[in-house]
N, CA, C and O of each residue as an XYZ file, in Angstrom:
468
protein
N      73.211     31.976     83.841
C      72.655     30.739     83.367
C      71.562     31.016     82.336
O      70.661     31.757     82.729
N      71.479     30.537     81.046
C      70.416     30.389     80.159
C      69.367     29.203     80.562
O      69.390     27.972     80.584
N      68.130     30.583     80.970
C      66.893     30.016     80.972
C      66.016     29.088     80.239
O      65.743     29.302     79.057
N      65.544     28.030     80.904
C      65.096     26.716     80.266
C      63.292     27.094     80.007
O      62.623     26.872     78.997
N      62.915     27.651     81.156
C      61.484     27.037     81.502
C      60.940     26.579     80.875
O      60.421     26.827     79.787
N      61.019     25.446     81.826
C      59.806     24.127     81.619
C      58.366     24.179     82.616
O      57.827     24.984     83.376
N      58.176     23.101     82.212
C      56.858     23.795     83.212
C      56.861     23.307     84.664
O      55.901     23.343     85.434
N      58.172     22.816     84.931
C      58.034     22.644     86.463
C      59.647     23.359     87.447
O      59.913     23.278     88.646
N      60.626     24.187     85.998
C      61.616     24.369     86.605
C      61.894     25.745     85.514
O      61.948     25.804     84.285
N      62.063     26.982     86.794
C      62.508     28.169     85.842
C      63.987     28.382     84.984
O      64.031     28.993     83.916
N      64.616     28.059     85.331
C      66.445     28.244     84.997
C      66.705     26.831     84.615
O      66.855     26.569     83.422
N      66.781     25.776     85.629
C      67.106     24.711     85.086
C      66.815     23.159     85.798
O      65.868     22.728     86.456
N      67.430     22.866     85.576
C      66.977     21.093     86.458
C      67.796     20.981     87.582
O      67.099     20.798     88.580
N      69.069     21.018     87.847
C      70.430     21.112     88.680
C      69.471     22.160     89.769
O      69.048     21.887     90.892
N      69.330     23.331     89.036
C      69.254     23.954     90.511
C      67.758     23.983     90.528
O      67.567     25.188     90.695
N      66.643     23.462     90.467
C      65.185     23.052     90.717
C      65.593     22.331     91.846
O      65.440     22.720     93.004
N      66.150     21.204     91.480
C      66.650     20.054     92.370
C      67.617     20.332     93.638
O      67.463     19.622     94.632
N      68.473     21.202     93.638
C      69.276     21.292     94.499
C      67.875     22.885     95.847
O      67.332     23.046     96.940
N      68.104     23.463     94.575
C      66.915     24.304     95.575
C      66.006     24.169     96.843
O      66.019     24.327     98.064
N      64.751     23.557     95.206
C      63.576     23.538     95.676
C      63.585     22.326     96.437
O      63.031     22.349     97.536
N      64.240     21.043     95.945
C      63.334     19.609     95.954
C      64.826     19.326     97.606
O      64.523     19.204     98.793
N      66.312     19.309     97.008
C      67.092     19.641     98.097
C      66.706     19.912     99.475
O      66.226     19.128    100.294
N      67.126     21.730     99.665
C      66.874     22.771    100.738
C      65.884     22.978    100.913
O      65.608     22.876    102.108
N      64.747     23.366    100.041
C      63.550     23.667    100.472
C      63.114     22.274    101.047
O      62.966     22.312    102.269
N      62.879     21.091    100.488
C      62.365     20.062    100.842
C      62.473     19.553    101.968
O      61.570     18.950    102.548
N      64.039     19.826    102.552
C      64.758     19.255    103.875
C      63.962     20.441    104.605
O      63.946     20.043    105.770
N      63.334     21.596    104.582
C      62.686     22.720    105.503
C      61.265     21.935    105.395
O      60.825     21.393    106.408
N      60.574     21.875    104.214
C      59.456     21.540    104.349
C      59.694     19.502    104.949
O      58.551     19.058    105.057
N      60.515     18.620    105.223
C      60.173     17.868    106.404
C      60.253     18.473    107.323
O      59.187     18.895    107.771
N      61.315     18.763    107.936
C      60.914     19.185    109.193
C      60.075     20.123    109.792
O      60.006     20.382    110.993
N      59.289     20.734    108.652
C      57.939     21.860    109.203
C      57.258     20.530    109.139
O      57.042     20.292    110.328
N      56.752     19.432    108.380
C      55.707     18.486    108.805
C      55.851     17.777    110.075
O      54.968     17.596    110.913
N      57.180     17.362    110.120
C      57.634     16.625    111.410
C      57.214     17.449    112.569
O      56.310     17.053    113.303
N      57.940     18.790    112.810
C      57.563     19.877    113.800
C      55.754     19.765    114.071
O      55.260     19.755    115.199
N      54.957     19.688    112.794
C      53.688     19.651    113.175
C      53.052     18.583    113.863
O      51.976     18.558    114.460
N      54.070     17.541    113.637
C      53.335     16.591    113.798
C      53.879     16.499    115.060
O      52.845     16.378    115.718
N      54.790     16.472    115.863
C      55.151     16.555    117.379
C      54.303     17.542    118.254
O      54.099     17.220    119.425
N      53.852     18.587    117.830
C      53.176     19.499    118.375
C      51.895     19.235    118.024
O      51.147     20.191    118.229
N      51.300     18.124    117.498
C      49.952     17.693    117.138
C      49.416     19.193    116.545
O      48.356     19.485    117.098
N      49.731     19.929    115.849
C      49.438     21.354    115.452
C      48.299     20.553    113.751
O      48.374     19.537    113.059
N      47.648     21.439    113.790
C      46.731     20.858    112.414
C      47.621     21.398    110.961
O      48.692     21.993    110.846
N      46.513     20.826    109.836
C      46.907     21.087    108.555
C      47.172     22.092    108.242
O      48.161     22.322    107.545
N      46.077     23.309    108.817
C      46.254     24.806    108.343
C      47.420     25.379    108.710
O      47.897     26.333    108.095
N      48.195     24.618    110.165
C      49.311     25.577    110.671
C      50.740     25.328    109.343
O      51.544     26.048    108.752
N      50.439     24.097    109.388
C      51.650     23.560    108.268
C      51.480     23.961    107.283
O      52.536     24.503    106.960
N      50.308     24.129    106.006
C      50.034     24.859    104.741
C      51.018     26.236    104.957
O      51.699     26.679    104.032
N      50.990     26.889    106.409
C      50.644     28.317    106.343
C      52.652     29.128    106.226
O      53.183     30.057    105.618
N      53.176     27.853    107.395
C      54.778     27.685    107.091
C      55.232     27.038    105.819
O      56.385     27.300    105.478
N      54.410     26.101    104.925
C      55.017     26.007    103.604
C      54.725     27.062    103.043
O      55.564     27.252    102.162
N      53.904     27.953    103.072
C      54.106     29.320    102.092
C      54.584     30.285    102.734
O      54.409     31.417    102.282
N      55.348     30.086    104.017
C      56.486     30.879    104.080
C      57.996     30.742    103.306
O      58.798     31.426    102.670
N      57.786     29.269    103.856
C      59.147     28.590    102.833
C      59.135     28.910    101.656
O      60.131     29.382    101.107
N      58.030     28.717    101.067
C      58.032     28.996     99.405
C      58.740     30.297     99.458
O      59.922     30.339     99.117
N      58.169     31.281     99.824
C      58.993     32.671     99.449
C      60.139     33.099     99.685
O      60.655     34.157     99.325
N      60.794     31.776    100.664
C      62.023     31.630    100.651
C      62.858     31.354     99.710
O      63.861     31.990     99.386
N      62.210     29.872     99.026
C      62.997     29.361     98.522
C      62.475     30.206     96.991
O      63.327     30.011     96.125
N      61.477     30.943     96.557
C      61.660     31.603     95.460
C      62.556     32.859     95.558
O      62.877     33.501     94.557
N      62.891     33.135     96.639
C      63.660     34.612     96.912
C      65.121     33.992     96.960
O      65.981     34.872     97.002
N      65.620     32.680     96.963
C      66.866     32.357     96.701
C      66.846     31.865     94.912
O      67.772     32.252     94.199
N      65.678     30.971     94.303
C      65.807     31.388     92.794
C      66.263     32.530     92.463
O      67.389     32.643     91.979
N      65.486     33.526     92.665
C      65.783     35.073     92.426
C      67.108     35.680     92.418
O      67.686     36.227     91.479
N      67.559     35.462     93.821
C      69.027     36.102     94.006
C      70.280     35.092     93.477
O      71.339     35.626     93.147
N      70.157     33.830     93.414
C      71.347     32.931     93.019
C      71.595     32.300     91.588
O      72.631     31.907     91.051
N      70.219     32.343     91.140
C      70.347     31.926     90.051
C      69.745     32.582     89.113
O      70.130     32.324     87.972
N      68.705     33.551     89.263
C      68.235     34.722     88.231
C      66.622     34.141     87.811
O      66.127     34.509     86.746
N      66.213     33.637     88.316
C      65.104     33.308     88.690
C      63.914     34.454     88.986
O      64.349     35.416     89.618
N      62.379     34.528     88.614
C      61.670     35.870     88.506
C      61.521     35.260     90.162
O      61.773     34.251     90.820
N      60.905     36.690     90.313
C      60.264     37.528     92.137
C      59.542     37.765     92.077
O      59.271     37.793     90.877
N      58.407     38.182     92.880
C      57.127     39.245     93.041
C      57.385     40.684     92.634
O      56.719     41.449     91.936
N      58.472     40.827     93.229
C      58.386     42.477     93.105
C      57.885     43.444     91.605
O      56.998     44.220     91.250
N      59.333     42.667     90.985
C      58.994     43.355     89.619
C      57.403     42.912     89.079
O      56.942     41.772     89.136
N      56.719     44.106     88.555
C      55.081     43.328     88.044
C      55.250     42.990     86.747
O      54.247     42.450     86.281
N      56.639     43.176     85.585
C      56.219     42.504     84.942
C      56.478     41.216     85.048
O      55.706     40.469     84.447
N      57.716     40.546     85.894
C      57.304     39.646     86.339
C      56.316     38.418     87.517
O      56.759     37.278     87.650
N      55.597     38.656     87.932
C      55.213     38.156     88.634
C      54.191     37.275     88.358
O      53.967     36.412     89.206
N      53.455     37.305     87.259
C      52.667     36.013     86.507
C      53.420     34.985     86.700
O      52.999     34.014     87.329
N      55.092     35.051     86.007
C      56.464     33.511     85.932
C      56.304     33.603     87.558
O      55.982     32.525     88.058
N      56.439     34.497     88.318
C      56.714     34.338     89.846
C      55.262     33.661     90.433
O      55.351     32.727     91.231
N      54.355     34.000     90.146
C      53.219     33.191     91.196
C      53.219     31.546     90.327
O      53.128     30.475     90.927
N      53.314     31.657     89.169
C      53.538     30.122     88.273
C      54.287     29.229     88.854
O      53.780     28.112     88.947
N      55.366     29.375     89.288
C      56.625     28.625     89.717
C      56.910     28.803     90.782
O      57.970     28.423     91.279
N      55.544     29.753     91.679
C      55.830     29.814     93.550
C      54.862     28.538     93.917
O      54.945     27.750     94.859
N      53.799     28.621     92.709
C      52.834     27.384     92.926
C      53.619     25.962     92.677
O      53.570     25.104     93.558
N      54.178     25.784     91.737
C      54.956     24.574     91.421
C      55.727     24.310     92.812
O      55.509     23.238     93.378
N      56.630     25.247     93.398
C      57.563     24.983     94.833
C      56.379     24.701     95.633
O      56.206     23.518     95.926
N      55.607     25.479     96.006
C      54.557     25.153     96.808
C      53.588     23.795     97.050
O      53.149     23.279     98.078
N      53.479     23.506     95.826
C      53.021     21.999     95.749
C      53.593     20.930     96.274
O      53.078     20.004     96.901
N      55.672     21.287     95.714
C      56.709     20.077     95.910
C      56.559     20.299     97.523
O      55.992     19.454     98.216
N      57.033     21.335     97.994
C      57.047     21.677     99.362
C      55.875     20.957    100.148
O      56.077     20.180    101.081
N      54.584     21.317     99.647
C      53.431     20.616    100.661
C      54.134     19.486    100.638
O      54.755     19.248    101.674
N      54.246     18.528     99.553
C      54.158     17.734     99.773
C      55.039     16.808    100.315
O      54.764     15.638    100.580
N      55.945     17.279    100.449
C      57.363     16.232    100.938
C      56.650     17.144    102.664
O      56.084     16.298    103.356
N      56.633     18.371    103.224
C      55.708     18.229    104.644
C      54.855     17.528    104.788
O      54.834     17.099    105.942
N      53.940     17.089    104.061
C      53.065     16.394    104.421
C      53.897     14.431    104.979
O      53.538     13.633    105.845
N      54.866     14.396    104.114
C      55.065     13.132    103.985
C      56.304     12.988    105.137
O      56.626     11.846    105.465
N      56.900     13.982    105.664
C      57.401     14.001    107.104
C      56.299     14.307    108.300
O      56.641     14.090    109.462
N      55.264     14.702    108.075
C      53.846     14.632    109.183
C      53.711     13.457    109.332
O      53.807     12.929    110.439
N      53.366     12.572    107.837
C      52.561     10.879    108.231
C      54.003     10.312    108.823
O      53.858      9.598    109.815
N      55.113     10.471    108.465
C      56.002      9.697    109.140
C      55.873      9.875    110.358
O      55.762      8.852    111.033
N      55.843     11.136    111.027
C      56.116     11.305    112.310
C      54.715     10.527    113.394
O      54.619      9.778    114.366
N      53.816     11.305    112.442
C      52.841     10.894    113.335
C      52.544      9.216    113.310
O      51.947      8.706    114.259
N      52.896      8.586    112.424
C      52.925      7.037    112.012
C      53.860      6.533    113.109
O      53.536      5.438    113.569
N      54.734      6.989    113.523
C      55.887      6.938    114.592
C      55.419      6.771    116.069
O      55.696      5.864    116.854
N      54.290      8.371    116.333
C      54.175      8.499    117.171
C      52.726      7.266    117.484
O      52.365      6.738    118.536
N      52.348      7.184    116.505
C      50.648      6.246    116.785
C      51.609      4.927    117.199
O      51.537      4.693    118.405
N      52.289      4.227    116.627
C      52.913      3.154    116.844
C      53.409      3.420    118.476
O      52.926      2.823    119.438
N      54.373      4.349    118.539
C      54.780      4.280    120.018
C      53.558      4.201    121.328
O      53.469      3.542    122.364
N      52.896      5.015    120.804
C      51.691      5.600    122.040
C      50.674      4.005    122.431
O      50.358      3.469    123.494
N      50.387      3.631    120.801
C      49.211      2.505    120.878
C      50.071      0.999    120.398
O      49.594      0.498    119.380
N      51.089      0.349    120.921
C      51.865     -0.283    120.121
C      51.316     -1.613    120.647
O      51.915     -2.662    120.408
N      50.011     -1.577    121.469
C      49.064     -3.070    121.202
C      48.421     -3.421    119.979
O      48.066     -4.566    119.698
N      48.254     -2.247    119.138
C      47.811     -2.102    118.033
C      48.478     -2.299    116.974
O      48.012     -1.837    115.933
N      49.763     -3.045    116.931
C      50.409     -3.728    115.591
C      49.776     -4.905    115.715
O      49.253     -5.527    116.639
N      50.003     -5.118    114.175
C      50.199     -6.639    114.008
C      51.145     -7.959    114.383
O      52.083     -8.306    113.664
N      50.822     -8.546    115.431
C      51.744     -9.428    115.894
C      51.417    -11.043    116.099
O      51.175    -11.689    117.118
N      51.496    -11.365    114.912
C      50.980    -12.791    115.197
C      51.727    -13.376    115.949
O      52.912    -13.136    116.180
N      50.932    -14.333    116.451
C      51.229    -15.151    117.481
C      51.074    -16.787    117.727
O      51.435    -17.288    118.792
């Protein structure tokens, strides 16, 4: 594949999307969800999205030709675009945490909706 980079996708848009925002994304909900059932804090979840990240940059790498850590001359493009996954990643975990836990506050305290009457 001929390399695009842009500043939010190394190779291309198709596989940014299918990747990162896809597979990685469907890992990073359910690491927020997981946190949020286990009432586990922010730091535990940050700490599994930057596991994921090096997942999902170590499948850029091998599937689509995407830079790695290893090599040093690449690894400037590799920490650039581990931060970009890392960001998308927080943030779609974060946004399966408020669901879950939005779920769970409703179930636990559910005198606490709004219910006119």
């Amino acid at each position: 594949m001929e390399a695009e980079m842009n500043l939010l996708w190394e190779v291309a848009l198709p596989e940014f999307l299918f990747v990162t925002v896809i597979l990685g994304g469907g890992g990073a909900w359910m690491i927020g969800r997981s946190t949020a059932l286990t009432w586990s804090g922010w730091g535990v979840m940050a700490f599994y999205v930057l596991l994921l990240t090096f997942a999902v940059r170590f499948i850029h790498f091998s599937l689509f030709g995407g830079s790695f850590f290893l090599p040093l001359s690449t690894l400037g493009v590799a920490l650039y675009y581990a931060v970009i996954d890392y960001i998308v990643l927080f943030a779609l975990a974060a946004g399966g945490r408020s669901y879950m836990r939005n779920r769970q506050m409703s179930r636990q305290y559910g005198v606490l909706r709004n219910n006119p009457q």
